[in-house]
C-alpha positions as CSV (number, residue, x, y, z in Angstrom):
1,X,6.0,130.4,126.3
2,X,5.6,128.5,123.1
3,X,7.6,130.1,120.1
4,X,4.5,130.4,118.1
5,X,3.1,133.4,120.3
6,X,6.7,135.0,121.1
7,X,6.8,138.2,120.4
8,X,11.0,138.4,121.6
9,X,11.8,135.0,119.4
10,X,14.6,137.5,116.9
11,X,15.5,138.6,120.1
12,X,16.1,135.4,121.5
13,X,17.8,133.8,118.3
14,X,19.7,137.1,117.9
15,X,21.3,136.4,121.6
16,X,22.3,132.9,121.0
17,X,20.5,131.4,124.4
18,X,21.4,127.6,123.6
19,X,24.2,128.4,122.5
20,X,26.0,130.5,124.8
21,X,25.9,127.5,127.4
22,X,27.5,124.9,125.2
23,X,31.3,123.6,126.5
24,X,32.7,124.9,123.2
25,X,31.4,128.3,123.3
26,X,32.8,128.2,126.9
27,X,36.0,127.6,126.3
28,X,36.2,129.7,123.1
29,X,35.3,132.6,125.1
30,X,38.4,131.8,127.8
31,X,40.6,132.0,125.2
32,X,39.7,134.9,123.8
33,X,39.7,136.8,127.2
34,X,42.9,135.4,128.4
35,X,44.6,136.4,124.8
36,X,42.6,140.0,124.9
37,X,43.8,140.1,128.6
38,X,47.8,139.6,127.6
39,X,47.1,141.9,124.4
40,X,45.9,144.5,126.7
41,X,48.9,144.6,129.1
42,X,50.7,144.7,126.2
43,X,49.1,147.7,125.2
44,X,49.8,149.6,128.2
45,X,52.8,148.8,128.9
46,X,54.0,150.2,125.6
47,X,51.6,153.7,126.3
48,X,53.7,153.8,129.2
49,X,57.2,153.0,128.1
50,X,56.8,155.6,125.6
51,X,55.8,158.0,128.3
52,X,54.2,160.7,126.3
53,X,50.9,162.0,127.9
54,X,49.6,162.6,123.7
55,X,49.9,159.0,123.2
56,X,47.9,158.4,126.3
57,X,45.3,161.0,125.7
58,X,44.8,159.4,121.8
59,X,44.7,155.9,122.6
60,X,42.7,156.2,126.4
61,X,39.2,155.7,125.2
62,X,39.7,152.4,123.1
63,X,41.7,150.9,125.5
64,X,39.0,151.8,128.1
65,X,36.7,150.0,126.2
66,X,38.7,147.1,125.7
67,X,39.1,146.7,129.8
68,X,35.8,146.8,129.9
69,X,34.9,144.9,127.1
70,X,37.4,141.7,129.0
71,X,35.6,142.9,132.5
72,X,32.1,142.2,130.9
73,X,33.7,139.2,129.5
74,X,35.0,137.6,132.8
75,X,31.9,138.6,135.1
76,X,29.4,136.5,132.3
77,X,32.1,133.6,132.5
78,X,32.0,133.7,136.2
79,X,28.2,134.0,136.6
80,X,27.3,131.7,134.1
81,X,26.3,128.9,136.4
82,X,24.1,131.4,138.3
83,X,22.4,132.8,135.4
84,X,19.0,130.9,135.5
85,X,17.3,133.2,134.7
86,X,16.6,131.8,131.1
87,X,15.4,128.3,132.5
88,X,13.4,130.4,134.7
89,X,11.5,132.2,132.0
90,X,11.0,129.2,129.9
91,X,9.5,126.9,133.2
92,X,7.2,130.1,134.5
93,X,5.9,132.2,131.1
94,X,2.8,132.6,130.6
95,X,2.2,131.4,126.8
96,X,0.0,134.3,124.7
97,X,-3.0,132.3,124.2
98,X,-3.2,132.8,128.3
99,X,-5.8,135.6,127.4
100,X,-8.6,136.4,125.0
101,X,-7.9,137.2,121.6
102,X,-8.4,140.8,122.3
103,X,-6.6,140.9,124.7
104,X,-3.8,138.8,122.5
105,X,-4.3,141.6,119.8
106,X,-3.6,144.1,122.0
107,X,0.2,142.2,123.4
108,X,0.9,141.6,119.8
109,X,1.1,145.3,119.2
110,X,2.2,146.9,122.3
111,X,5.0,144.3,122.3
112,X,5.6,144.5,118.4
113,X,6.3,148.1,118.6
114,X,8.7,147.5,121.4
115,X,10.5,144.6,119.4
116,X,10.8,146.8,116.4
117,X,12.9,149.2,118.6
118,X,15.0,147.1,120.4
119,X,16.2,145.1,116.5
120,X,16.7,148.9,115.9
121,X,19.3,149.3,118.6
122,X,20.6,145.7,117.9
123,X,21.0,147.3,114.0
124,X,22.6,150.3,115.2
125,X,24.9,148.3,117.4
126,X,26.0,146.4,114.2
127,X,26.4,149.6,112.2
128,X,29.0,150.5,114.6
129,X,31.1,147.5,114.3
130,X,30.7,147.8,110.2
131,X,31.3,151.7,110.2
132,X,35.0,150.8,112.4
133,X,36.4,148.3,109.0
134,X,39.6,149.6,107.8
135,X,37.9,150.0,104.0
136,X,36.5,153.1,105.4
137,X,39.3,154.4,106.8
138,X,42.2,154.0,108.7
139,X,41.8,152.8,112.4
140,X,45.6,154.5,113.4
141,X,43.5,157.6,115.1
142,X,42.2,155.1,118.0
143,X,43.7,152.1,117.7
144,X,47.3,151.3,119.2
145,X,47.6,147.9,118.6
146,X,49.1,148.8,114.7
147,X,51.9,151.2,116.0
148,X,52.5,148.5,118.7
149,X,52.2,145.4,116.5
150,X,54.6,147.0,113.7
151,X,57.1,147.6,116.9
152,X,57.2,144.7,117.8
153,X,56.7,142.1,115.4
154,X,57.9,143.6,112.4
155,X,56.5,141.8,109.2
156,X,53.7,140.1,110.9
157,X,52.2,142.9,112.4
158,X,49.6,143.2,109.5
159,X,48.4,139.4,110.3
160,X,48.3,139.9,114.1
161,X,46.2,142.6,113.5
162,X,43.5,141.2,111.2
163,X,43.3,138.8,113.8
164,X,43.1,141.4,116.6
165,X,40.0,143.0,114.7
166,X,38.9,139.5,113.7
167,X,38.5,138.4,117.8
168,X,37.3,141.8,118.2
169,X,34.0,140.8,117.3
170,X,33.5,138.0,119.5
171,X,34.3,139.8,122.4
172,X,32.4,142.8,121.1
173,X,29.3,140.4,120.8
174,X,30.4,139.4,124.0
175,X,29.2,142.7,125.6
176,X,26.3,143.0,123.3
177,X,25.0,139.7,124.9
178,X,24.9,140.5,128.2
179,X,23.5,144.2,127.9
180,X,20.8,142.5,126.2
181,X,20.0,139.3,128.2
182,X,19.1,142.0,130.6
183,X,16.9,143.7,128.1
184,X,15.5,140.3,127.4
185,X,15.1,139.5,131.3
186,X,13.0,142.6,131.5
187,X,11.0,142.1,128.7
188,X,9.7,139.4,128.8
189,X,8.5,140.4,132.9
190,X,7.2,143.3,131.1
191,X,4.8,140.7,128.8
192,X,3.6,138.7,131.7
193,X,2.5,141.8,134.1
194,X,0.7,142.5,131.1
195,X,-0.9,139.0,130.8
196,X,-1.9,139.1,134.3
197,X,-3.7,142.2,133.6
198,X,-5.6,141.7,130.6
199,X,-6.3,137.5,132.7
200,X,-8.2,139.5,135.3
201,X,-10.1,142.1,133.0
202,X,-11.5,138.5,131.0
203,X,-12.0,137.0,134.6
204,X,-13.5,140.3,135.9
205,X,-16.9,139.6,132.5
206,X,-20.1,139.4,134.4
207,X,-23.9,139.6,133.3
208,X,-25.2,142.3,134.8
209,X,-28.7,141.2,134.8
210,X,-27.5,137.9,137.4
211,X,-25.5,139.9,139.6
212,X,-27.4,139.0,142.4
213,X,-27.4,135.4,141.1
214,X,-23.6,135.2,141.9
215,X,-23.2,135.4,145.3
216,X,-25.1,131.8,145.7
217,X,-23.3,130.6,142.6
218,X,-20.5,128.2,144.0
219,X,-19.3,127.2,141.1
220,X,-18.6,130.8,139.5
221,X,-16.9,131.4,143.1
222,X,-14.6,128.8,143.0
223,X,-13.5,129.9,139.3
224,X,-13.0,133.5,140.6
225,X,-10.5,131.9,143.8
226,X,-9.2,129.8,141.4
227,X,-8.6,132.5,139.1
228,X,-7.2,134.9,141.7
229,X,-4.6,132.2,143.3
230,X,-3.4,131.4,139.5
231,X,-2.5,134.9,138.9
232,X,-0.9,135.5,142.8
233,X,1.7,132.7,142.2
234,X,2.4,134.0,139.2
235,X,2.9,137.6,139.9
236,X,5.1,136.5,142.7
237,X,7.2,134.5,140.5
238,X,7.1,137.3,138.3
239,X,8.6,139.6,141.6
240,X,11.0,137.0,141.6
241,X,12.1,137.1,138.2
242,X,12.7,140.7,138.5
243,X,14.9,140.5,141.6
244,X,16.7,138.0,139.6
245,X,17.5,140.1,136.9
246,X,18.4,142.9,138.9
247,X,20.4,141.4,141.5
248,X,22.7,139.7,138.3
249,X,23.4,143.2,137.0
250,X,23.5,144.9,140.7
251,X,27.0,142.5,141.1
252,X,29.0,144.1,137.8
253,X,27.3,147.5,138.6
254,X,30.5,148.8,140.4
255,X,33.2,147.6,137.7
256,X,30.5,149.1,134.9
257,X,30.2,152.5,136.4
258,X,34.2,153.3,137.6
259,X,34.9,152.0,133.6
260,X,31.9,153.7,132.6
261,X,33.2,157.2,133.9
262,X,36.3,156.8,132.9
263,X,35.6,156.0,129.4
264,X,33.8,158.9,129.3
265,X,35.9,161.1,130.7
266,X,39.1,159.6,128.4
267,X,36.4,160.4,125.1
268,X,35.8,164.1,126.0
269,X,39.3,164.3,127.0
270,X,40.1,162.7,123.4
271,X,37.9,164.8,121.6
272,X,39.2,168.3,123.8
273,X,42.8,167.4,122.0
274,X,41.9,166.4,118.5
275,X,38.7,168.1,117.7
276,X,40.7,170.1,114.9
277,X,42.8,167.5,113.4
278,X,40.4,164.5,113.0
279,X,39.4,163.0,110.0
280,X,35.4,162.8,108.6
281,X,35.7,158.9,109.3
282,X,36.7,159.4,112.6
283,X,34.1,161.7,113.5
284,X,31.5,159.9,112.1
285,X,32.9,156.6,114.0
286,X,32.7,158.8,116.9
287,X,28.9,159.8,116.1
288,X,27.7,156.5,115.7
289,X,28.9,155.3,118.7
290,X,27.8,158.1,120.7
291,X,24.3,157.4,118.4
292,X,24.5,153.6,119.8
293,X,25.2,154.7,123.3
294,X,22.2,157.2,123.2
295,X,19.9,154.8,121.9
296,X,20.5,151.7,124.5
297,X,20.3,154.2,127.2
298,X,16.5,155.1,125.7
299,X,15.6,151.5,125.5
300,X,16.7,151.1,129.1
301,X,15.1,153.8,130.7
302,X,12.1,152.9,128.7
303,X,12.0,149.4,129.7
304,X,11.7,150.7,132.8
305,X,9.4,152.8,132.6
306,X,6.8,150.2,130.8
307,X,8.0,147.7,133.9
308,X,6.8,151.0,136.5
309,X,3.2,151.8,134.5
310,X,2.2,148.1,133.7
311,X,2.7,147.0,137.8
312,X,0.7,150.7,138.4
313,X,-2.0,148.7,136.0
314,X,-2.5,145.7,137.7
315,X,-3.0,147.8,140.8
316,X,-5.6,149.9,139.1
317,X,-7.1,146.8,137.4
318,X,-7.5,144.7,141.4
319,X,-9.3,148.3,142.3
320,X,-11.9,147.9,139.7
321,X,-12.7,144.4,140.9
322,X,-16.4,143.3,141.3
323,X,-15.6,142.1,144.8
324,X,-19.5,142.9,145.6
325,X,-20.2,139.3,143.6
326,X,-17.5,138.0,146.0
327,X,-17.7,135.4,148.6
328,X,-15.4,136.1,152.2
329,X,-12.6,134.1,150.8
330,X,-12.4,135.5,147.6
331,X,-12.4,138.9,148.9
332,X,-9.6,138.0,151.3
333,X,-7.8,136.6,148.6
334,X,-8.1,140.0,146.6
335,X,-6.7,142.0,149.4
336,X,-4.0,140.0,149.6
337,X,-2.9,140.2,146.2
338,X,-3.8,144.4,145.8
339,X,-1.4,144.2,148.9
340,X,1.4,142.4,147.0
341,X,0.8,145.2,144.1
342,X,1.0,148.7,146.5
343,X,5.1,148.6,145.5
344,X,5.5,148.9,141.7
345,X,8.1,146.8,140.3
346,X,11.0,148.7,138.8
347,X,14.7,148.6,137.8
348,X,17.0,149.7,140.8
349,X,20.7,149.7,139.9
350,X,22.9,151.6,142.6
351,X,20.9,153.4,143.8
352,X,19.7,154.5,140.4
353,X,15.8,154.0,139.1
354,X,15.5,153.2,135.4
355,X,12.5,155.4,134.2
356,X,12.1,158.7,132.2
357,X,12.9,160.8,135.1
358,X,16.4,159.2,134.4
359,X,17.1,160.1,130.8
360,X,16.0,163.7,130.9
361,X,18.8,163.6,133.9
362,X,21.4,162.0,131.2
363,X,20.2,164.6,128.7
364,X,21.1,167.3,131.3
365,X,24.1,166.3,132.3
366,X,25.0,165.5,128.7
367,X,24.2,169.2,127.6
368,X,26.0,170.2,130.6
369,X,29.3,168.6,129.3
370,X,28.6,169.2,125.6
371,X,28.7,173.3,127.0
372,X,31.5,172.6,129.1
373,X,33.8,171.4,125.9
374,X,32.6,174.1,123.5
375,X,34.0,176.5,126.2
376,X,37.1,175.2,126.6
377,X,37.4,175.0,122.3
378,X,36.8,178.5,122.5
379,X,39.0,179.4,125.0
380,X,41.6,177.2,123.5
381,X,41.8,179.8,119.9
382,X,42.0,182.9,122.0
């Protein structure tokens, strides 16, 4: 896809593609994760020297994070010479211009809209990381590295942790990156399913006073089998892209969701001890990231929900066909393709289907939980 008609080109420069691959950005990144690995033994060996089950409750969720921050870290570095998925997009895409300008009007908005929320949550994201500075508050609440850095290293503890909160952001990016090369991966699937189907509607423009002219028309027929073949390798390739994507993010899925429901558990469990001393900062740290969390787990299930109704459209779109104008072969050729289209294309992770039906689950269970604490703070000043 040319750069001119991309509608995910922030997206792309906001991601770093080129230069993620590079040897230096390589090895920074194995630095970093082998210093944030040592830093995080550290860390719990000292929870657990001190044996107190307060310190572990206080300092459980960013330490959570941090595991799975280096997890996310070391799963990229180790799949970085399978991740073609890039190269793959850039040698298959379909460019904009593929359809009429209608139809190009059309992509430009649908797909505008759905930039415009995505550089929302990328915004939000950032907000997090600004909202966490220590000008707005101390970080002593969450953090343990300060209590452990002034225990051991006296005088210098204020310089190892700038640093701490300086790599921080690297590896913080780190997990930004590959959340959203998955977002990218489906997006950009998302534009050519689209393309296909606004290709056929432009191929599908007849006269209607020559119908009967077409049949004998050979030229017309070899444009429509042409046109039909064109559009079958690419929606497989398209099927492939998918499985790609899927299959990349199906390989970390079990390491995400163990740390996933553990960090979870570790914040209400944070949040069941220290609702009544925390400060205003830390609350509204806590709200943003809870904001952030809410928001990329819209833009999933959204994603794949536009991936489930756009496949449903080409579908619908190879029903509408004038296959009466047909020759044999062309007609064969149709039903070979509406075959390939009877299974909509969706994101399966574990099990678990990406799609509306999913958030309005998350929103349950979240209520559920959100009830469940409230109880227990009330029971807890009788």
């Amino acid at each position: 896809m040319t750069k001119s008609g991309d509608p995910f080109i922030i997206l792309r420069w906001i991601l770093l593609m080129d230069v993620s691959n590079n040897k230096i950005t390589k090895y920074c990144n194995i630095f970093l994760t082998i210093i944030y690995s040592l830093v995080l033994c550290l860390q719990i060996y000292y929870m657990f020297k001190n044996d107190d089950i307060n310190l572990l409750i206080k300092y459980g969720p960013i330490t959570i994070l941090l595991l799975f921050m280096i997890t996310v870290a070391v799963i990229s570095l180790i799949m970085q010479k399978e991740f073609k998925t890039v190269t793959f997009i850039r040698e298959t895409c379909w460019p904009l211009n593929m359809i009429k300008n209608n139809g190009q009007i059309k992509a430009e908005r649908k797909f505008r809209t759905i930039s415009f929320y995505t550089l929302c949550t990328v915004l939000l994201y950032l907000s997090v990381i600004i909202i966490n500075y220590p000008c707005f508050g101390s970080q002593r609440d969450f953090i343990v590295c300060i209590e452990m850095f002034e225990e051991y290293f006296g005088e210098w503890s204020s310089v190892l942790y700038y640093l701490y909160l300086i790599g921080a952001h690297f590896l913080y990016y780190r997990l930004f990156q590959t959340c959203y090369m998955f977002v990218y991966g489906m997006l950009e699937a998302h534009l050519q399913f689209f393309l296909i189907g606004e290709y056929l509607l432009g191929t599908y423009q007849t006269d209607c006073l020559k119908r009967c002219k077409y049949l004998q028309d050979i030229r017309y027929q070899q444009e429509i089998g042409k046109s039909l073949r064109f559009c079958i390798k690419h929606h497989i390739a398209l099927k492939k892209l998918v499985k790609m994507v899927v299959d990349l993010a199906v390989i970390g899925m079990p390491f995400f969701l163990v740390l996933g429901v553990l960090l979870l558990i570790s914040c209400f469990t944070f949040i069941i001890n220290f609702a009544d001393t925390m400060s205003n900062i830390l609350k509204i740290r806590i709200f943003m990231f809870v904001s952030s969390s809410v928001c990329n787990s819209i833009l999933l299930c959204w994603i794949g929900q536009q991936l489930i109704d756009v496949t449903s459209d080409i579908f619908f779109t190879l029903g509408g066909a004038p296959w009466y104008n047909w020759n044999l072969d062309n007609i064969k050729l149709l039903l070979i393709f509406i075959m390939n289209c009877t299974k909509n294309e969706s994101i399966v992770l574990a099990g678990i289907r990406a799609d509306f039906q999913l958030f309005v689950s998350l929103l349950r269970v979240s209520a559920s939980y959100a009830l469940v604490l409230l109880k227990l703070r009330k029971c807890s000043f009788v």
